[in-house]
LUMVEX-837792 format. One record per residue: x, y, z of N, C-alpha, C, O, CB in turn; residue number from 0; residue in one letter. Coordinates in steps of 0.05 Angstrom, whole numbers, plus 32768, in hexadecimal, padded with zeros to 4 digits. Glycine has a CB too. Layout:
   n_px   n_py   n_pz   ca_px   ca_py   ca_pz   c_px   c_py   c_pz   o_px   o_py   o_pz   cb_px   cb_py   cb_pz   resi   resn
      X      Y      Z       X       Y       Z      X      Y      Z      X      Y      Z       X       Y       Z    NUM      a
...
***
This chain:
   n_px   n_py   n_pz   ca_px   ca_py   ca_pz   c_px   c_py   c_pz   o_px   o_py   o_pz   cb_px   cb_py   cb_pz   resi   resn
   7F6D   7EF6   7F88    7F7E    7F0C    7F81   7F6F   7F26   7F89   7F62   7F32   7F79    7F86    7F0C    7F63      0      x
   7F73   7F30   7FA6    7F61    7F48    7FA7   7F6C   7F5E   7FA1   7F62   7F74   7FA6    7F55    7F4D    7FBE      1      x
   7F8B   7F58   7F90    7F98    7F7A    7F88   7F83   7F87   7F70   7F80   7F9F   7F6B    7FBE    7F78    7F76      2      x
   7F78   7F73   7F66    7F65    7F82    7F56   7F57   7F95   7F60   7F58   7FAD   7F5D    7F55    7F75    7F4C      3      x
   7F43   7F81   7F74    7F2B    7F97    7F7D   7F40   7FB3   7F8E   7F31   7FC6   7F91    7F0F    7F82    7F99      4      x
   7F54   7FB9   7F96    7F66    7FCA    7F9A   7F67   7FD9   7F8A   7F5A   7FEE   7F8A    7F78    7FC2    7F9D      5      x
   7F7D   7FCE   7F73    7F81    7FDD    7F63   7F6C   7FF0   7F48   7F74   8003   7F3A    7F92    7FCF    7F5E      6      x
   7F50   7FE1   7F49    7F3E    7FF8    7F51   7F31   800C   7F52   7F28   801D   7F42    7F40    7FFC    7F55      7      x
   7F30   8006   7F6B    7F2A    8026    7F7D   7F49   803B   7F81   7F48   8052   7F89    7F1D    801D    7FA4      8      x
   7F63   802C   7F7B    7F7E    8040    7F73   7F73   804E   7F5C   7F67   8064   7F5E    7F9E    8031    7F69      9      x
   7F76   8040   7F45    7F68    804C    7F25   7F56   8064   7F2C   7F5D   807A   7F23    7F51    8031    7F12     10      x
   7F3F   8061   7F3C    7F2E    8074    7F40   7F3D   808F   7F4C   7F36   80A6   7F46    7F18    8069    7F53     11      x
   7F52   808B   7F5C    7F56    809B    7F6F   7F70   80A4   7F61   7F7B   80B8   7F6B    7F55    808E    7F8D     12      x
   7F7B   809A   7F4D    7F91    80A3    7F39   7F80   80BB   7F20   7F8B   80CF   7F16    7F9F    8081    7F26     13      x
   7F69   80B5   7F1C    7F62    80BE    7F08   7F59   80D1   7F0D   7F56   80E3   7EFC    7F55    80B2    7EFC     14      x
   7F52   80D5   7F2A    7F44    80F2    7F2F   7F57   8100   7F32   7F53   8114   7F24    7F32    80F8    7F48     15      x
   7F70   8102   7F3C    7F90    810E    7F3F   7F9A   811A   7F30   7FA3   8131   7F31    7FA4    80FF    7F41     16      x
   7F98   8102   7F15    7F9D    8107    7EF9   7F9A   811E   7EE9   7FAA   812B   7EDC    7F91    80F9    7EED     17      x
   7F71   8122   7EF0    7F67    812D    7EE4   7F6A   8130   7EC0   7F62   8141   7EB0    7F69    813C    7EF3     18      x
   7F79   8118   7EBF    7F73    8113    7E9F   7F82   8117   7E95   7F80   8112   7E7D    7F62    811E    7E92     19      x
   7F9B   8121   7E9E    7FB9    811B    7E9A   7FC1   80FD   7E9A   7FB5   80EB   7EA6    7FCB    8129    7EB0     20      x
   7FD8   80FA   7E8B    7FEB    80E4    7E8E   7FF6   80DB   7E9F   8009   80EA   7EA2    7FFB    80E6    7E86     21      x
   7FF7   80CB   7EAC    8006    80C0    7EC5   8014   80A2   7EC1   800D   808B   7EBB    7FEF    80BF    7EDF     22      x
   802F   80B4   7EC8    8046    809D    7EC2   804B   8089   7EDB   804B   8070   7ED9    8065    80AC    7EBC     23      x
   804E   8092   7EEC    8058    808A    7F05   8046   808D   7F1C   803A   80A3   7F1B    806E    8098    7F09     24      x
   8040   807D   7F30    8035    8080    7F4F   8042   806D   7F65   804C   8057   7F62    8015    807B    7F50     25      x
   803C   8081   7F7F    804A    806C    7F96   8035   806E   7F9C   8023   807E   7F97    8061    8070    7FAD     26      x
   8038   8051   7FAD    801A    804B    7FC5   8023   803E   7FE2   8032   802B   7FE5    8000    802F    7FB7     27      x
   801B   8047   7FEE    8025    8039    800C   8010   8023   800A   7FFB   8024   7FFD    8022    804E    802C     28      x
   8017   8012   8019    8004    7FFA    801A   8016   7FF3   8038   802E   7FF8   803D    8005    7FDF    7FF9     29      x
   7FFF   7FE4   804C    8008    7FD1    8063   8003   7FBC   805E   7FEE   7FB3   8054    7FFE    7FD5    807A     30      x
   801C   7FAE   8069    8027    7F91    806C   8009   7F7E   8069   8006   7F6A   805B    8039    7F8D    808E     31      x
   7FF2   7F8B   807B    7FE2    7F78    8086   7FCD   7F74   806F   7FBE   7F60   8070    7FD4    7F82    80A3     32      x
   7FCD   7F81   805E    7FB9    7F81    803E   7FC9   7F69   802F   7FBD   7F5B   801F    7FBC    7FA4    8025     33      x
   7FE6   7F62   8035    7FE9    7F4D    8023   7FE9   7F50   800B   7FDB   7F43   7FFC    7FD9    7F3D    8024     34      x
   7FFE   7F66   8000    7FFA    7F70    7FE4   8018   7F61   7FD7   802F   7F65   7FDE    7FF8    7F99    7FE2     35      x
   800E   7F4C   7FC0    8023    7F46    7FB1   8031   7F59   7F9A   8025   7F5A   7F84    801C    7F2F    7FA8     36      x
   8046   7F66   7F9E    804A    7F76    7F91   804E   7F73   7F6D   804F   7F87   7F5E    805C    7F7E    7F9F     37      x
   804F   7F57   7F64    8048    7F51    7F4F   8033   7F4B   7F43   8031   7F4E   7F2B    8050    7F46    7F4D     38      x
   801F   7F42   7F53    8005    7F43    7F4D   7FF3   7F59   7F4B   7FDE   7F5B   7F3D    7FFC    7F36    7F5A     39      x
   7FFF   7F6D   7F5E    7FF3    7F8D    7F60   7FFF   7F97   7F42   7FEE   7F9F   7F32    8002    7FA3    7F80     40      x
   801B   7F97   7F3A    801D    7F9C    7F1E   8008   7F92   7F05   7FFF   7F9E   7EF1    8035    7F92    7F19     41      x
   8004   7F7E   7F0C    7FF5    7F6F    7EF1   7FD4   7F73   7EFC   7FC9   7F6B   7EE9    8000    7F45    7EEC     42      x
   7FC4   7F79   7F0C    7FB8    7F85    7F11   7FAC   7F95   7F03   7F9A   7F93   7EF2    7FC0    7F8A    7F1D     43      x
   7FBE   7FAC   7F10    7FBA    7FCC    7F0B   7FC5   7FD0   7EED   7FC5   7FE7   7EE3    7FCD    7FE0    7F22     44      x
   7FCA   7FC2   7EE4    7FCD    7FBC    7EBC   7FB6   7FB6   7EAE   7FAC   7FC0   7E9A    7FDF    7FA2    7EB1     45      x
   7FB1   7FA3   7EBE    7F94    7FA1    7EB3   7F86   7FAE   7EB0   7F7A   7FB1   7E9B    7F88    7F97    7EBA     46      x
   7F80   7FC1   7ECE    7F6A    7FD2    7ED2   7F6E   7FF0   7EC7   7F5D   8000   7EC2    7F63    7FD1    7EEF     47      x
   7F8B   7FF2   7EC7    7F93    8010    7EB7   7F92   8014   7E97   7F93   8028   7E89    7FB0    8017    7EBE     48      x
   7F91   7FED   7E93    7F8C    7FF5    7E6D   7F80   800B   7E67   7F71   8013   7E79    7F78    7FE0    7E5B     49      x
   7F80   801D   7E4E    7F76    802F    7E4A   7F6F   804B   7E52   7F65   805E   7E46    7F6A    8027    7E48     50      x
   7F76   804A   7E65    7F79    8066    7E7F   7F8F   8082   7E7A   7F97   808D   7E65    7F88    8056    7EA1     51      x
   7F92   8086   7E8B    7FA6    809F    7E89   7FB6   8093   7EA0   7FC1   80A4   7EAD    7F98    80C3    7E8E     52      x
   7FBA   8078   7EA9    7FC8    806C    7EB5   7FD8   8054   7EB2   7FE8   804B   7EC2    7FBF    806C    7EC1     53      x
   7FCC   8048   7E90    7FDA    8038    7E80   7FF5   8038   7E86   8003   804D   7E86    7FD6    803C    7E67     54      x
   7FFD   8022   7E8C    8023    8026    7E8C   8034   802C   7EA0   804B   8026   7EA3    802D    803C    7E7C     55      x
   8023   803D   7EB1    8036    8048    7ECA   8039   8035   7EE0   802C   8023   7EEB    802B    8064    7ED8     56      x
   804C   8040   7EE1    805F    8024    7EF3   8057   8031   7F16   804F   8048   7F1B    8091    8025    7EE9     57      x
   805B   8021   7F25    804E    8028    7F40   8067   801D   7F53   806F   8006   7F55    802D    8017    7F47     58      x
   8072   8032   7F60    8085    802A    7F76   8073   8025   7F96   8065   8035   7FA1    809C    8045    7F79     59      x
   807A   800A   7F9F    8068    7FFD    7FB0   8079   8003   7FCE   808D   7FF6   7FD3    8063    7FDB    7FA6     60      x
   806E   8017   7FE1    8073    8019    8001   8067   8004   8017   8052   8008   8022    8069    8033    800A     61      x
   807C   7FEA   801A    8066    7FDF    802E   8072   7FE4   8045   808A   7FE5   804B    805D    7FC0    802C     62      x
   8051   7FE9   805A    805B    7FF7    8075   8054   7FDF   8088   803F   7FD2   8084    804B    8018    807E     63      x
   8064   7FDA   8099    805F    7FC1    80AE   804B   7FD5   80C8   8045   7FEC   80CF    8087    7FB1    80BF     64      x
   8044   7FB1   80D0    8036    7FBD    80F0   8043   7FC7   80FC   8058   7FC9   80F1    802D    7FAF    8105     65      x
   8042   7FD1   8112    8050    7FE0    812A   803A   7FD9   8147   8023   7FE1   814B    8053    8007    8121     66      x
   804E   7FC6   8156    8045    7FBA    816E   8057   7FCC   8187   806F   7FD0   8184    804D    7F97    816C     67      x
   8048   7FD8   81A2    8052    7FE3    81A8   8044   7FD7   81C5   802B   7FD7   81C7    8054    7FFC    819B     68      x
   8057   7FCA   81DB    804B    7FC5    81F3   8048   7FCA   8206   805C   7FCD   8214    804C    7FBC    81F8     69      x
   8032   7FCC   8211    8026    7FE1    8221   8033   7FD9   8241   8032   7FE9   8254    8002    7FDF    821E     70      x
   803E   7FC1   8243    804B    7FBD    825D   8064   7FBF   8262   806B   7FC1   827A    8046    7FA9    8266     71      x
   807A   7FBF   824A    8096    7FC5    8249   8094   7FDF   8232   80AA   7FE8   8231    80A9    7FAA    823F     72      x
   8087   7FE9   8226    8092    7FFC    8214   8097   7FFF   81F5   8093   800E   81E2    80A6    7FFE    821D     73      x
   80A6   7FDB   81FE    80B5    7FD5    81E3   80A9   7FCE   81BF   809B   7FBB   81BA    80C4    7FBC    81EB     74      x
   80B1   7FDF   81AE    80A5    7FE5    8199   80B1   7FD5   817C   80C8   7FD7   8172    80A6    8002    8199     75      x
   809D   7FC4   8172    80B1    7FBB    8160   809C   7FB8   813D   8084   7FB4   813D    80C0    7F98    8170     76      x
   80A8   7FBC   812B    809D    7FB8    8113   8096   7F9D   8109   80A7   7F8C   8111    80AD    7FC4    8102     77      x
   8081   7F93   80F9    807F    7F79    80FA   8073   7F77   80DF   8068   7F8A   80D5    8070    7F6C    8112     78      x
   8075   7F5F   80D3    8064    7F57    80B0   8047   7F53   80C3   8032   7F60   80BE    8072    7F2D    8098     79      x
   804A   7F42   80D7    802E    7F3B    80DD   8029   7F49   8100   8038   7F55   810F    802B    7F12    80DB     80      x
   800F   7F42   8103    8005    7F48    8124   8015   7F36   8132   8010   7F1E   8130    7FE2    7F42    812D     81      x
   8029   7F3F   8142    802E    7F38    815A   801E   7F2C   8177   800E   7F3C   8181    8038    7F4A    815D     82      x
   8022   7F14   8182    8011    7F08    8193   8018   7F11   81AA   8007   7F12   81BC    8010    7EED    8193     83      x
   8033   7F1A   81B0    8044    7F17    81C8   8058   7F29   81C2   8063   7F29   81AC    804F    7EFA    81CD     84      x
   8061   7F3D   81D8    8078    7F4E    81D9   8094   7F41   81DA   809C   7F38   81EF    8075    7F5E    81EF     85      x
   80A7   7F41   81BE    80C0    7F35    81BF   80CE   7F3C   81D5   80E2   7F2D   81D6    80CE    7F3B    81AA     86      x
   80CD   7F4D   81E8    80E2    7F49    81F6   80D5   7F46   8215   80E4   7F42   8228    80F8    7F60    81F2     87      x
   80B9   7F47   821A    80B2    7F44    8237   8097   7F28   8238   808E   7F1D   824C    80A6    7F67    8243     88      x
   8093   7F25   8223    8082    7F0A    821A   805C   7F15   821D   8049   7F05   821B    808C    7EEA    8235     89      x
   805A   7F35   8223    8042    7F3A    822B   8035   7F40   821A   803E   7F4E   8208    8040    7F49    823B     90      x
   8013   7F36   8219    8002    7F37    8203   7FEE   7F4D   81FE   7FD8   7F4C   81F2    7FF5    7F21    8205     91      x
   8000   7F64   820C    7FEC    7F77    8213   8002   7F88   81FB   8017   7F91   8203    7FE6    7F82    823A     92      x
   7FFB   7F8B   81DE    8004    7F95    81C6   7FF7   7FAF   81B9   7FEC   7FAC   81A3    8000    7F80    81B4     93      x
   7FF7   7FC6   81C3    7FE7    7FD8    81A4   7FF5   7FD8   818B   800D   7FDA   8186    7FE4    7FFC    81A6     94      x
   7FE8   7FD6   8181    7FE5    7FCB    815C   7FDD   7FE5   8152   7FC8   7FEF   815B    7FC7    7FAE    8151     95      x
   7FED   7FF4   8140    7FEB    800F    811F   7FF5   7FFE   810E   8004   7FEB   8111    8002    8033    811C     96      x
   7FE9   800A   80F9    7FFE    800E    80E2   7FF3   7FEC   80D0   7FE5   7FDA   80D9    8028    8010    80F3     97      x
   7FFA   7FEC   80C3    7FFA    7FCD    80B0   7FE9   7FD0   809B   7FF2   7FCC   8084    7FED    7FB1    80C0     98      x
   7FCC   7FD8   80A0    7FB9    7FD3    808B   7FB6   7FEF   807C   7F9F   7FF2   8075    7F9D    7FC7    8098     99      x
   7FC6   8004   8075    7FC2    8016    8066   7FC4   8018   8047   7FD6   800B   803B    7FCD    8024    8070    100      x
   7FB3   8028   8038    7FB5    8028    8017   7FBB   803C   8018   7FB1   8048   802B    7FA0    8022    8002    101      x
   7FCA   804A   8009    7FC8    806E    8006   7FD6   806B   7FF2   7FED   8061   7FF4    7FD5    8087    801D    102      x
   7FCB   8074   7FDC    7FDF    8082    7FCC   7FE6   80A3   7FCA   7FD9   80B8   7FC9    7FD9    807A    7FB3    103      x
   8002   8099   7FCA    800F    80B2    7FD7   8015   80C5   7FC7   8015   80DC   7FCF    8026    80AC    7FE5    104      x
   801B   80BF   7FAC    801A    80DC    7F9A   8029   80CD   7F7F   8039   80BA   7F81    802F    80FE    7FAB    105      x
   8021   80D9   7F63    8024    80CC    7F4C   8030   80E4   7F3B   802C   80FD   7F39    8008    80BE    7F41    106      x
   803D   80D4   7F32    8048    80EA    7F13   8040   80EA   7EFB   8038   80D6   7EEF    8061    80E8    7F0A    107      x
   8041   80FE   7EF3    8031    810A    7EDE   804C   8108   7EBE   8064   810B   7EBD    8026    8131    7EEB    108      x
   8037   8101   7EA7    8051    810A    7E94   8054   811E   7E8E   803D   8127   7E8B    8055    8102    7E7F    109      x
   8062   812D   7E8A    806B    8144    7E7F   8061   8151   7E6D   805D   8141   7E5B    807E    8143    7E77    110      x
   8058   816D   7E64    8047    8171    7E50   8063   817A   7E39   8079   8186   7E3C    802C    818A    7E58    111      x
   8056   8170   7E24    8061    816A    7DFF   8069   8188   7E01   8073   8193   7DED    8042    8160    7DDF    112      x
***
């Protein structure tokens, strides 16, 4: 289960944000190619937020696919995994972005009393 060791270095990077406020809510982009189960990333990051100023908050999960783009036809297509071969010209000549990113992208705060 590596959403742990993930979720983390999120905690760390929530808490500095925080700065010691409450935080209800966060999005995170994540790519396809990390293999993030989005149920397991919940129970996770529960674990690791016990006690925090991040206890409780629920996390809306962005997963971003690869993007295969071929260098001998052009043709560009989004994918869960690395592409071997260009769907429409069969060529193995592929640039590969995108898949393996973490970012969390911005968190909400509760409201002050």
């Amino acid at each position: 289960m590596h959403e742990l060791g993930l979720c983390e270095g999120i905690l760390e990077a929530v808490e500095r944000r925080a700065g010691g406020r409450r935080v209800t809510r966060m999005r995170l982009r994540v790519g396809t190619l990390l293999r993030v189960a989005e149920p397991a990333l919940d129970q996770a990051f529960s674990l690791v937020a016990d006690g925090t100023v991040a206890e409780g908050a629920a996390i809306d999960l962005v997963v971003v696919p690869v993007r295969a783009t071929c260098a001998a036809c052009g043709h560009a297509t989004d994918a869960d995994e690395v592409p071997v071969a260009c769907e429409t010209c069969d060529s193995g000549e592929l640039e590969v972005s995108g898949g393996d990113e973490l970012v969390l992208e911005s968190i909400q705060l509760q409201a002050p009393i």
